[in-house]
C-alpha positions in Angstrom: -61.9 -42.1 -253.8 -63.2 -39.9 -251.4 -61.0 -37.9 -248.9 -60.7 -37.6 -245.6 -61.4 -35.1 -243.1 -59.0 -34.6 -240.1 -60.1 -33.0 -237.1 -57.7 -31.3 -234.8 -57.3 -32.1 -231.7 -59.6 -30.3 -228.7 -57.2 -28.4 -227.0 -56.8 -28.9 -223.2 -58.4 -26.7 -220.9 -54.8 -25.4 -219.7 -53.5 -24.5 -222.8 -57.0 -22.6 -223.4 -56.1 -18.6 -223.4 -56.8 -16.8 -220.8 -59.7 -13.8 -221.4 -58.0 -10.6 -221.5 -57.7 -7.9 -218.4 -60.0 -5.8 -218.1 -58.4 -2.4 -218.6 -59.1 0.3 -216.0 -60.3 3.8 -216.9 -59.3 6.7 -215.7 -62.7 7.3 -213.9 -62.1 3.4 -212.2 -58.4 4.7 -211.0 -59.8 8.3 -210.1 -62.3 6.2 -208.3 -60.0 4.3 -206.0 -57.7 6.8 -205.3 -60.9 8.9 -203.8 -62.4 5.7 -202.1 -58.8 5.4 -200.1 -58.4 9.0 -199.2 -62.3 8.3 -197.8 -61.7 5.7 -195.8 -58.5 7.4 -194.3 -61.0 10.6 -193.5 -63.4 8.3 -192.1 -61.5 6.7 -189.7 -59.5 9.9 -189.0 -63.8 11.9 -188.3 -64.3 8.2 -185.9 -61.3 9.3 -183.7 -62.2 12.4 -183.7 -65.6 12.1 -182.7 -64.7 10.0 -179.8 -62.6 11.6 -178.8 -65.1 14.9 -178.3 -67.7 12.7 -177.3 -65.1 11.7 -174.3 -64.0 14.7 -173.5 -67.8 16.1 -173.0 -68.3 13.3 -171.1 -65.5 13.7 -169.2 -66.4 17.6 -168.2 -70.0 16.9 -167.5 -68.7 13.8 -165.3 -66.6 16.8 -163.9 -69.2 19.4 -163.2 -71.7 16.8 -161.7 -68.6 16.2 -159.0 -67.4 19.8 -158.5 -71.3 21.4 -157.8 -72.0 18.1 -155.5 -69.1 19.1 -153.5 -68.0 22.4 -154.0 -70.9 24.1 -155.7 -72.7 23.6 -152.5 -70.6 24.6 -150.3 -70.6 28.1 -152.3 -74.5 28.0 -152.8 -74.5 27.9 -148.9 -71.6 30.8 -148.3 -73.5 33.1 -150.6 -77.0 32.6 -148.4 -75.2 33.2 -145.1 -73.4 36.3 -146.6 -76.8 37.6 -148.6 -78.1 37.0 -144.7 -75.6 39.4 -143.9 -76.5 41.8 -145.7 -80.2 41.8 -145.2 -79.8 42.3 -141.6 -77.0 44.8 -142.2 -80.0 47.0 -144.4 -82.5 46.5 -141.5 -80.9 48.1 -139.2 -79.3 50.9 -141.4 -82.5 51.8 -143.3 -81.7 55.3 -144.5 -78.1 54.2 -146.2 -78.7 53.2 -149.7 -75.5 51.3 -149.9 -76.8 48.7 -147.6 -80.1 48.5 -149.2 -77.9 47.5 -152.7 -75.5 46.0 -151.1 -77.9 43.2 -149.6 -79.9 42.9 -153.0 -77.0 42.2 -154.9 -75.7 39.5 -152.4 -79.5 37.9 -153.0 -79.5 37.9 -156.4 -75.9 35.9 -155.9 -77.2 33.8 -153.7 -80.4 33.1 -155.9 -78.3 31.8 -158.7 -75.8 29.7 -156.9 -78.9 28.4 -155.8 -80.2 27.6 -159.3 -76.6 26.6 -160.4 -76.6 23.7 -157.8 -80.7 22.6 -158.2 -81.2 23.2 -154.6 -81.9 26.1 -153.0 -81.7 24.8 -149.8 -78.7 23.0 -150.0 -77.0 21.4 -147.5 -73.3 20.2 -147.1 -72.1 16.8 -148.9 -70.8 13.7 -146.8 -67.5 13.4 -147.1 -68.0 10.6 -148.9 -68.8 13.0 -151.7 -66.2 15.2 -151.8 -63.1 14.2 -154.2 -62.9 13.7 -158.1 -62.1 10.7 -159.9 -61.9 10.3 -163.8 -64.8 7.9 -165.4 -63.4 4.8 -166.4 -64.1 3.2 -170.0 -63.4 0.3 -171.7 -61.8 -0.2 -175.0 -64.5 -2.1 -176.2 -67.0 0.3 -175.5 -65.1 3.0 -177.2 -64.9 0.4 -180.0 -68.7 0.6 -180.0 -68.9 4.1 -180.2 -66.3 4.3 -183.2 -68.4 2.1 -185.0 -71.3 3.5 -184.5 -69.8 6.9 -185.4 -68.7 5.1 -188.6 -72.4 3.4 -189.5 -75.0 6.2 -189.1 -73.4 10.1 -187.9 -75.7 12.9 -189.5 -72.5 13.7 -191.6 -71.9 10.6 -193.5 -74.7 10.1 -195.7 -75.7 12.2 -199.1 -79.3 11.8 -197.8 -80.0 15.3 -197.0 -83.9 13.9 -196.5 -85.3 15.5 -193.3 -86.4 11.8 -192.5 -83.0 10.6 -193.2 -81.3 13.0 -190.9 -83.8 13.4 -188.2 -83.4 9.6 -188.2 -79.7 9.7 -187.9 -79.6 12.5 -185.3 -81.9 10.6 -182.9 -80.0 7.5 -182.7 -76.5 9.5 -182.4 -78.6 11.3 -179.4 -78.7 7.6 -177.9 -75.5 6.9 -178.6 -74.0 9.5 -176.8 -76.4 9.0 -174.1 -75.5 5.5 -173.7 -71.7 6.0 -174.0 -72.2 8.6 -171.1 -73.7 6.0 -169.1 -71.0 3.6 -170.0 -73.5 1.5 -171.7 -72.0 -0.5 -174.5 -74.5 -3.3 -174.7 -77.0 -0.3 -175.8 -74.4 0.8 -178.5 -74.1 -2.6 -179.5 -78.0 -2.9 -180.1 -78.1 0.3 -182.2 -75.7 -0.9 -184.1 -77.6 -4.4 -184.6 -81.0 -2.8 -185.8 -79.1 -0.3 -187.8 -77.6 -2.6 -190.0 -80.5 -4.7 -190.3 -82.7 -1.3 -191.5 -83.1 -1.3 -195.1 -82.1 2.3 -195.2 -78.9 1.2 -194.7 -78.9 -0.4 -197.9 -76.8 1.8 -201.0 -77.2 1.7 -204.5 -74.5 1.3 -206.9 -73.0 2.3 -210.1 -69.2 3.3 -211.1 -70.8 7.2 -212.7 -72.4 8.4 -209.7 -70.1 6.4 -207.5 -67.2 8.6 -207.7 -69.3 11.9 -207.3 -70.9 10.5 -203.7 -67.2 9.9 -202.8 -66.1 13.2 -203.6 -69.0 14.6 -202.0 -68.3 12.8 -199.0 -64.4 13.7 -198.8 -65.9 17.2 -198.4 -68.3 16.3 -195.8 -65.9 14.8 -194.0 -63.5 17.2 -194.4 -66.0 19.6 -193.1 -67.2 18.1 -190.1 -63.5 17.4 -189.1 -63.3 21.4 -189.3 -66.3 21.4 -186.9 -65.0 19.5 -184.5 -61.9 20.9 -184.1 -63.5 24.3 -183.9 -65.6 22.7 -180.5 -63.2 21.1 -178.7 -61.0 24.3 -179.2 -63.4 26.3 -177.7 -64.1 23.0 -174.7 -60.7 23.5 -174.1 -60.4 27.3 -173.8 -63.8 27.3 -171.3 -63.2 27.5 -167.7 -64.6 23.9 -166.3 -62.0 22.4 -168.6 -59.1 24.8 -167.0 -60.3 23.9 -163.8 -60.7 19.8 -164.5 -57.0 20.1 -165.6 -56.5 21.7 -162.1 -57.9 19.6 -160.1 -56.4 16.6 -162.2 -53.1 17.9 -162.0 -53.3 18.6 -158.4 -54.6 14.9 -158.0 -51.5 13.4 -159.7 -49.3 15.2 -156.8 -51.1 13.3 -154.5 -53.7 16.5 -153.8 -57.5 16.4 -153.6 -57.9 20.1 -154.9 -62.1 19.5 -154.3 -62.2 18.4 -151.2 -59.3 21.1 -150.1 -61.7 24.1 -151.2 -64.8 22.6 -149.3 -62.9 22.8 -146.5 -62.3 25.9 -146.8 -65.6 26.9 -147.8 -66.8 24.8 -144.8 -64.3 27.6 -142.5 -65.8 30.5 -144.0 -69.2 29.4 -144.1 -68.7 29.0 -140.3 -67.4 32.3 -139.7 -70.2 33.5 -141.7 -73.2 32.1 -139.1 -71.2 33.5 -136.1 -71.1 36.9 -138.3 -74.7 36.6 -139.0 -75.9 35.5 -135.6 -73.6 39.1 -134.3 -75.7 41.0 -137.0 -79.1 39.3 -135.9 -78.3 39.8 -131.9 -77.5 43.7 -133.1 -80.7 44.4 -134.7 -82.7 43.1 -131.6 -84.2 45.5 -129.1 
């Protein structure tokens, strides 16, 4: 009599054991402990770099203002005055004093000249004259932070001089277009950068956690850089004077306008001067 087999029962598929965990190494923990000190740096360099990029912006939004209607208004004071003393050395030709004198006051008046772009430069309208801050959006200093993020020189391990020439150009049109208060330009770097394939990364967990560490200390580095400039920004006289002229504006004073007027009084007082010194020299 021959026997009989029994079969056990297929077990269900939710009493089936579950695969094990897969165990982390230390290199995998190392690993994401680095990648969440990165990502903290790398948001920390974005603010950062926005925030010098604003406050460049900001000063050359300044010293476009102040030379329209102050710088001027000096270029002018300093070609009545160098007037001055031209005529003053005409008619005292044997004192060397004068003779100095008036070539110092040209070679003043020759680089206020340059300083403003116009060496004939005439008086603003008064429509001109005053100072108001640039206005920007949040979402086009969201642009610039991402685009900050996605391609500045300082965030890649691609020390190729195609890499970074490539990098360094479009953050040249960045800024240029976040000067301009362009964000739909921003936007459309940031659309063909993403679609480049040299945005693509490789992979792998070995090398992985060497690029982060190597980019914790880039980071960290360019951090150092940029406080170092907007130190020094800050320390330059155009920023003393913006915070000036800003502070005067929240009292309710137009600091600008108040020292072309001025300029305007003493301009004046120079023509009647020079017309004395031009009537004196004529026979």
């Amino acid at each position: 009599m021959g026997g009989k087999f029994f079969h056990a029962p297929f077990p269900k598929s939710d009493t089936l054991p579950l695969p094990p965990e897969k165990l982390l190494t230390p290199e995998d923990e190392e690993l994401a402990r680095k990648m969440a000190s990165l990502a903290e740096l790398e948001a920390q360099l974005a603010d950062q770099e926005l925030e010098l990029a604003t406050l460049l912006a900001d000063l050359i939004h300044f010293e476009k203002c102040y030379l329209q209607s102050v710088g001027r208004r000096y270029a002018i004071l300093d070609e009545l005055k160098a007037k001055i003393a031209e005529a003053r050395a005409r008619q005292n030709p044997d004192k060397p004093d004068a003779h100095d004198q008036a070539q110092q006051a040209r070679s003043k008046a020759q680089e206020s000249a340059r300083a403003v772009g116009d060496k004939n430069a005439e008086p603003p309208p008064p429509d001109d004259t005053g100072y108001s801050k640039p206005k920007r959006s949040e979402s086009l200093k969201k642009a610039y932070h991402e685009a900050v993020w996605a391609m500045h020189p300082d965030r890649t391990l691609d020390w190729s001089r195609e890499e970074q020439e490539r990098r360094h150009r479009l953050m040249g049109e960045v800024n240029e277009a976040y000067k301009r208060g362009d964000e739909e330009r921003i936007r459309a770097i940031l659309r063909d950068w993403h679609a480049a394939p040299e945005s693509v990364q490789g992979d792998g967990p070995g090398a992985e956690l060497v690029r982060v560490i190597r980019k914790i200390a880039q980071v960290e580095k360019r951090l150092k850089k940029i406080a170092a400039e907007m130190d020094q920004h800050r320390q330059g006289e155009l920023f003393k004077l913006k915070q000036s002229v800003e502070e005067a504006q929240a009292n309710g004073r137009d600091l600008l306008k108040d020292l072309g007027e001025e300029l305007d009084r003493q301009s004046a007082q120079a023509r009647d001067e020079l017309k004395q010194a031009t009537n004196k020299g004529t026979p």
